[in-house]
N, C-alpha and C positions, 0 to 999 in steps of 0.2 A: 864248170862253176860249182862250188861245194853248195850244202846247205846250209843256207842261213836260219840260225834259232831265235836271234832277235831282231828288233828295229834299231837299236844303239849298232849292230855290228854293221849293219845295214847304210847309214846315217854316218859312220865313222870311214867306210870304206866312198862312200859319194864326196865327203868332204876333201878327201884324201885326193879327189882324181880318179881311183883305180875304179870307179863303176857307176855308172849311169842308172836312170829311175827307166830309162827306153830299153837299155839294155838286160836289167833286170829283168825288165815285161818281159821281154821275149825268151828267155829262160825258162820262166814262169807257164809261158806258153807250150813251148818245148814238151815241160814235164806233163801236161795234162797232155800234149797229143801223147807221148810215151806211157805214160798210165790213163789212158783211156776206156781199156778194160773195167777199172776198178768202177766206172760210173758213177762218179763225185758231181761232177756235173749237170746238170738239164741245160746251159745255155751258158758259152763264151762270150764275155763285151770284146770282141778285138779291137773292133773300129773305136768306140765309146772307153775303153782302159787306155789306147794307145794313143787318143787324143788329151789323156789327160795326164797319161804318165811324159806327155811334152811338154805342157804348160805348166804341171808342177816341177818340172825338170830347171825347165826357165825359170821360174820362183827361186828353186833352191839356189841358183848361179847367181839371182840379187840378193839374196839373204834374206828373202822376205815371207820365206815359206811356213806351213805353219807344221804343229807337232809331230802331224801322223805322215809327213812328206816323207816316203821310201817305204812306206808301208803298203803293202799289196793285202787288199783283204778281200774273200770272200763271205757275199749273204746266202743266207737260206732261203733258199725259193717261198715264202712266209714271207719278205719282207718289200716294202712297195720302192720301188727306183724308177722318178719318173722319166717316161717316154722309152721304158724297160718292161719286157714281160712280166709275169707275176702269176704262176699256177697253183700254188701248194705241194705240188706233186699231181695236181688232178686230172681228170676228164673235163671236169667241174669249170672249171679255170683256162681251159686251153685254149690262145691265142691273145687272153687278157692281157691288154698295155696299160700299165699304172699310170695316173695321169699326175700322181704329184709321187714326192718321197718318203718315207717314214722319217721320222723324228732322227730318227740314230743314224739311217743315212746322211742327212743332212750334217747331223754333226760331225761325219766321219769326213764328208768333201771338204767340212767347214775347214777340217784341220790337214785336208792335202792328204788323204790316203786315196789311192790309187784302188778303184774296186774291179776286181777282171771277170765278175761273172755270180752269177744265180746257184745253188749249190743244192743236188738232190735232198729227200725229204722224204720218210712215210709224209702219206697221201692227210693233207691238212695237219700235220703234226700228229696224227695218230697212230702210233707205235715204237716198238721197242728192239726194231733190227733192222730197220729199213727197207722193208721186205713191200712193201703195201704201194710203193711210189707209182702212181698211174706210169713212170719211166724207167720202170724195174726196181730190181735190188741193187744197192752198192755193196762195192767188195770190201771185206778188209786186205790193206793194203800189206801187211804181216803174215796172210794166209786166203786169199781169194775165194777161197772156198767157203771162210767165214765172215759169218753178218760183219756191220761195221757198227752195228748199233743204231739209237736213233731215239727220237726221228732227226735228229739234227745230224745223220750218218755221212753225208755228203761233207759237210762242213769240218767232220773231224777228220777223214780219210782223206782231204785235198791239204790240211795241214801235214797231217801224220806223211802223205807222199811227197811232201816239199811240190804240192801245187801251188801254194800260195802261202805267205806267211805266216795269214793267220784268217779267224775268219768268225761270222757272228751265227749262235744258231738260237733257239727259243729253248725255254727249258719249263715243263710243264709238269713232269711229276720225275723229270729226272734226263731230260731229252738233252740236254748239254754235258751232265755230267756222265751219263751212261754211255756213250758214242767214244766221248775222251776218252772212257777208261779203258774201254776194248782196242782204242786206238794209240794208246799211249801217252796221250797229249794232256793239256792243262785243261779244265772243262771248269769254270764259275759262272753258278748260277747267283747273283747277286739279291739282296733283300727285297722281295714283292715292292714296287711302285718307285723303285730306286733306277730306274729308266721307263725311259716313256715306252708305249705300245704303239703309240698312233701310228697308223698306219704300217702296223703287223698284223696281218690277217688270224684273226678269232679261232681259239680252237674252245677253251675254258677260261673265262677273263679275270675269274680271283684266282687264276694261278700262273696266264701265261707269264712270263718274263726271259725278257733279250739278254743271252748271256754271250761268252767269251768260248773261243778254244784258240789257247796258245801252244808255243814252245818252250813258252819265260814266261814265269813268275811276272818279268816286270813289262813285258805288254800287256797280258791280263791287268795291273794294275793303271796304267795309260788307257787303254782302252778304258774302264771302267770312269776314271777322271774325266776325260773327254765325252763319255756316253752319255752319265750319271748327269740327274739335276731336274729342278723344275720344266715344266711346260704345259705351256697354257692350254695344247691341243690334247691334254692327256689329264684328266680332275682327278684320276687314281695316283697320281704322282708326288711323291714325296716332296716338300718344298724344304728338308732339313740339308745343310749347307754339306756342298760333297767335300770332302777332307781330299788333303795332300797321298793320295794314297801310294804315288814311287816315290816321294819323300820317306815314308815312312817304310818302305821294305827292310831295310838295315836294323830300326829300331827292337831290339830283340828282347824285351820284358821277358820274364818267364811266366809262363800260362801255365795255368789249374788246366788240368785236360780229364775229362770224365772220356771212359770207354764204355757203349753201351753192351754190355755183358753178352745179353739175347743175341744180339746177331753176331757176335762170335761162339757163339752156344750152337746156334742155327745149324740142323741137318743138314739143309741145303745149301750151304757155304763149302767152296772150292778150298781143298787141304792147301794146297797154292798160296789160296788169298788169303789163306789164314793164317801161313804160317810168313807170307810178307809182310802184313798187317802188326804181327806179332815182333818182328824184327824192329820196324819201322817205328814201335813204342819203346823199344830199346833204344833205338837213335835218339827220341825224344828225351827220356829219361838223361839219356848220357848228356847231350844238351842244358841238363839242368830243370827240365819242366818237371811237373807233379802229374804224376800218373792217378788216376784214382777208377777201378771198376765198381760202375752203377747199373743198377735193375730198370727196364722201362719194360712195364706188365701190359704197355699198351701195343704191341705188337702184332698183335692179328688183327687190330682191328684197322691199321692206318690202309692197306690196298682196300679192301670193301667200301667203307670212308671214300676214297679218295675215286673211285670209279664210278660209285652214287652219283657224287656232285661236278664231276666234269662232265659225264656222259651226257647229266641235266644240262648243263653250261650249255653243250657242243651242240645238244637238241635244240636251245633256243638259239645259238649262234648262227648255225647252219640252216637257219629257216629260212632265210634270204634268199640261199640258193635255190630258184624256182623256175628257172628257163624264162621269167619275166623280168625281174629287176633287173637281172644278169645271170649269168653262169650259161651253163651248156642247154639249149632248147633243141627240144625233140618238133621238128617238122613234120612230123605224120600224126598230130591228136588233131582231135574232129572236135574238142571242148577245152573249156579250163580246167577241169578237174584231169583231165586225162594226160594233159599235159603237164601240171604239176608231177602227177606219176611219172608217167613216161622220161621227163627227163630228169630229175632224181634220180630216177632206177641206174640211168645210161650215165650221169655225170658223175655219181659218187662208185668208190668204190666196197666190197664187200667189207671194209673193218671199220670203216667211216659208218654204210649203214646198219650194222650192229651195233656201233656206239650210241648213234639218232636215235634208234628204236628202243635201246636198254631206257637212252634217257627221259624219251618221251613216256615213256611205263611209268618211272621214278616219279614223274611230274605229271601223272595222272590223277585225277580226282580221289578214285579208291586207294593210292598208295602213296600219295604225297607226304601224309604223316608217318607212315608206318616206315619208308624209306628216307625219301629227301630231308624229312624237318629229322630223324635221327638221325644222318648223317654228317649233318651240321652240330647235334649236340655233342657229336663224340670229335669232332671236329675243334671246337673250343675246350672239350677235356684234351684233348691230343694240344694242342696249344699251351693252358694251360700250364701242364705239365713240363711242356719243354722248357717255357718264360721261368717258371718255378726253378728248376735245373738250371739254366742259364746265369741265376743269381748267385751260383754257389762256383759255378766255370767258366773257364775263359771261351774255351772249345770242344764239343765234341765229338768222338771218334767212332765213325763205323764200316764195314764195307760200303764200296759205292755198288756192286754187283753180286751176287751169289756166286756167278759161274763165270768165267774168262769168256769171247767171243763165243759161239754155238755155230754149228754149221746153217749153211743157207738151207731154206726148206725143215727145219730138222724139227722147230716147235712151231709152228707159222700155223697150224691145223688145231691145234690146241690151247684156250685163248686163255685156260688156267696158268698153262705156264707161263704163258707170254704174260700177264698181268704181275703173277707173283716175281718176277723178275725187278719188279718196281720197290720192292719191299725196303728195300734199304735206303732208295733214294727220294718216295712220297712223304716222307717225314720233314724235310726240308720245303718240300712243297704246299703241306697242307697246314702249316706253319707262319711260312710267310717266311724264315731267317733264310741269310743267306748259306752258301755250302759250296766248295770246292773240289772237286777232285783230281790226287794227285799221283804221276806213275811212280811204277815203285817195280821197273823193270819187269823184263820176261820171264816165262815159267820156261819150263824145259823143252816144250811145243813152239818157243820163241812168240809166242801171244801176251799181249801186255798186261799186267796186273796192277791197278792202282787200292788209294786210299781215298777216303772221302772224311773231311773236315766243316764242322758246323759251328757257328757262332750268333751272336745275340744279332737281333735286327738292326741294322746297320754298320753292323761290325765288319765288316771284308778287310779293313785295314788290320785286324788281329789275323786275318785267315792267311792275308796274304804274307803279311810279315813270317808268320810260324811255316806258311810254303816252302816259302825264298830262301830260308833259314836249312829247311831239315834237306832240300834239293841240292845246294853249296855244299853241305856236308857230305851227301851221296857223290856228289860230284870230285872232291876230294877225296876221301874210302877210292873210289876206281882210276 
């Protein structure tokens, strides 16, 4: 069986006769026992996907199926499916049965996608190579040796291996599109509050948001349509009406496109991605868009910013976990205070408790103003700025990564790197607008190099259309 890049080819070939929603599963299955090396995984539904890829099977034969029937999607271990595990990647979490479903789950059954399984994760969504999962490291699937990114690593390396269609991961300073990019694939992080959270386990809550990793342009846009929307179990949620957004993939306006100068200036930018980057504004151009390079002076200061205030987040998020409400308890403390310690210590792991403790300092008596309240004020100038900017373009253009995949182990020890890794894709985050990232094919190592595309809040229909558009063209050129 080849691979499938969409749910149309998908959907076209069932209608046809030539392939079943049972038969697909077990494909599907196939490829994760065959790449099970790559450790995409923490947990297969066989029983729970194959009881469902029956009955939506039977739907689709009375015609009464709904959008996402023949879709196989994988969640992020982050997100609740009930009467379904749910750890984070943790110690913290391990053995935890969700007792209801997140918001996006629901929507996704609502519309007949078939879900075959829980998909590794740095440990609570903290980090940027998958490296930290209480369940190891996942591979890239282009070079095993290298990260797959993260922390949504799982979710893009089970796409990227044809494990599964497509699949959902959280994206917090950059965790849906940085994963995509090292893995090839489609990675949109969509406008803060433009899907619910409810019941997505907390890492940083002004920034977590459910995004997408596809193959197409136009399941990133379906997923998003079906995701997107009010809900009443989530008050951070946009109640602004969600647009036709695969209606409009075709629609091809031409867009004002500002490039941000700096991070193509950037030392630490891969010659590779720069000189993709640079092609891929040729493409544009030749399409007909307006190219224009602009200055953003606010560049050093968006990773410092943006570690400030989640680390604060993650400190008061994570204070739950205390071997008493829930999470992992330590059986050998003789008090409560000991026991607090005790299983903390055992349940989180080391990148998780250096985030708690950075944030808990931040949000200390003696440094709350001098850190937290100015990280917030440079927070709304970084804002500011970009809303400013946004009224003059359609979309912005920068790298989504400095470097291509990095080997396992290779920066894991040193957390400067590992943070300024974030550099080009916390901007989008601390923001709020939405942001894309798109492949833009392999370098000479066959490692994948993308683009990453930013637009006004709400806009994903501008993101997605100028995708769909510059990808058809690539697609044609080869």
């Amino acid at each position: 069986m080849k691979k499938y890049s969409s749910l149309a080819e998908i959907q076209a070939l069932i209608g046809q006769k030539k392939l079943s929603l049972p038969e697909l599963l077990q494909y599907y299955f196939k490829q994760i026992e065959t790449h099970q090396h790559l450790n995409a995984f923490n947990e297969v539904f066989f029983y729970s996907a194959a009881e469902r890829a029956r009955l939506v099977q039977e739907k689709i034969d009375k015609g009464s199926a709904g959008r996402l029937a023949g879709m196989v999607i994988g969640i992020k271990d982050n997100i609740c499916y009930k009467d379904h595990e749910v750890t984070a990647s943790s110690r913290m979490l391990e053995g935890f049965v969700s007792p209801y479903s997140a918001t996006v789950v629901e929507r996704l059954l609502n519309e007949d996608a078939v879900i075959i399984g829980r998909l590794n994760c740095d440990e609570f969504a903290m980090g940027g190579s998958n490296e930290t999962s209480f369940y190891g490291a996942v591979k890239n699937a282009a070079n095993p040796e290298k990260v797959a990114g993260g922390s949504s690593g799982g979710s893009a390396v089970a796409v990227q291996a044809d494990m599964c269609l497509s699949a959902l991961g959280t994206d917090t300073g950059g965790s849906v599109r940085q994963p995509a990019a090292f893995c090839g694939c489609i990675g949109l992080k969509p406008t803060y509050g433009r899907i619910s959270r409810y019941g997505v386990i907390a890492y940083a809550s002004s920034f977590d948001q459910v995004g997408t990793i596809t193959s197409s342009v136009g399941d990133a846009a379906l997923l998003l349509e079906v995701l997107a929307g009010a809900d009443d179990h989530d008050s951070t949620v946009s109640r602004e009406a969600v647009p036709a957004y695969t209606a409009g993939l075709s629609a091809g306006s031409k867009k004002k496109i500002a490039v941000l100068k700096e991070t193509l200036e950037s030392e630490a930018l891969d010659k590779d991605i720069k000189a993709a980057i640079l092609e891929a504004i040729e493409v544009f151009k030749a399409q007909g868009h307006s190219i224009e390079y602009v200055s953003f002076d606010l560049l050093d200061y968006l990773v410092p910013a943006y570690y400030v205030l989640t680390t604060a987040e993650a400190s008061s998020n994570l204070s739950r976990y205390d071997g008493v409400h829930y999470g992992h308890r330590n059986l050998e403390a003789t008090n409560l205070n000991e026991l607090y310690k005790k299983s903390r210590a055992e349940g989180f792991g080391d990148e998780v408790k250096k985030r708690i403790l950075l944030g808990t300092f931040v949000l200390s008596a003696g440094y709350y103003d001098a850190y937290y309240q100015k990280a917030q004020q440079v927070r709304r100038l970084i804002r500011e700025k970009m809303e400013s900017m946004l009224m003059d373009f359609d979309v912005i253009i920068t790298p989504v990564t400095p470097t291509p995949a990095f080997k396992i182990g290779e920066n894991i020890d040193d957390p400067l790197v590992m943070y300024m890794a974030d550099i080009f894709t916390v901007l989008a985050s601390l923001t709020g607008i939405p942001a894309i990232a798109v492949p833009l094919g392999n370098n000479s190592d066959g490692l994948p190099l993308s683009i990453q595309l930013m637009a006004k809040h709400f806009h994903e229909k501008e993101l997605l259309s100028l995708s769909n558009e510059f990808l058809n063209t690539q697609d044609q050129d080869n």
